[in-house]
C-alpha positions in Angstrom: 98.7 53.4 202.1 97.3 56.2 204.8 94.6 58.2 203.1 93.7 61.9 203.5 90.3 63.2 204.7 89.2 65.9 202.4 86.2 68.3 201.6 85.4 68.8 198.4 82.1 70.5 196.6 81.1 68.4 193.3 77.8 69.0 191.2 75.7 66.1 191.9 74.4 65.1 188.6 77.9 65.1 187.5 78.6 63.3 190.7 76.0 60.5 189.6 77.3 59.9 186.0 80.5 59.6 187.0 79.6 57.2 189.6 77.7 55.2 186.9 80.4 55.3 184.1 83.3 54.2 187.0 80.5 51.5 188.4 81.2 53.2 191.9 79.0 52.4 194.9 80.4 55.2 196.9 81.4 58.5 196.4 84.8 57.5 197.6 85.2 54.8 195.4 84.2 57.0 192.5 87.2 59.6 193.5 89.1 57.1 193.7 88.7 55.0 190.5 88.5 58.5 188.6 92.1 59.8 189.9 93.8 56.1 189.4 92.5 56.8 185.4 93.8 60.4 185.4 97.2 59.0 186.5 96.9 55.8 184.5 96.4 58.4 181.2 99.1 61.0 182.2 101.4 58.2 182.7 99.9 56.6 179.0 100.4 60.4 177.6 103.7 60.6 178.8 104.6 57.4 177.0 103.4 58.5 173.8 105.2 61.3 173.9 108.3 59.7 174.5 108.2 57.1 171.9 106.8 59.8 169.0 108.3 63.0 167.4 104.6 64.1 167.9 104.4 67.6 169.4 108.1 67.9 169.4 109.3 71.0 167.5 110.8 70.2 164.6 108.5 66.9 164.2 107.3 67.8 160.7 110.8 68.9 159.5 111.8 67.6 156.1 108.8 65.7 155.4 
């Protein structure tokens, strides 16, 4: 898979937990790991949502 170059401005200390939390050695590998959980959990949401009447508009209808 190609990967883009990109420039991005991050506050270090936040930078440095998330590094810790993700048990990332690089900054990279901290991007990385952090977007692959953001689309594990949209993808985990999306699920959810599918498979519930949660959040759909009549889901407390008649109960």
């Amino acid at each position: 898979m190609s990967k883009s170059q990109v420039t991005v401005r991050l506050e270090k200390g936040q930078l440095a937990r998330a590094q810790r939390a993700l048990g990332a050695k690089t900054v990279t590998e901290a991007i990385e790991k952090a977007l692959a959980l953001a689309t594990e959990k949209a993808a985990h949401d999306a699920i959810l949502r599918k498979y519930s009447s949660v959040g759909r508009k009549h889901s407390f209808a008649d109960r």
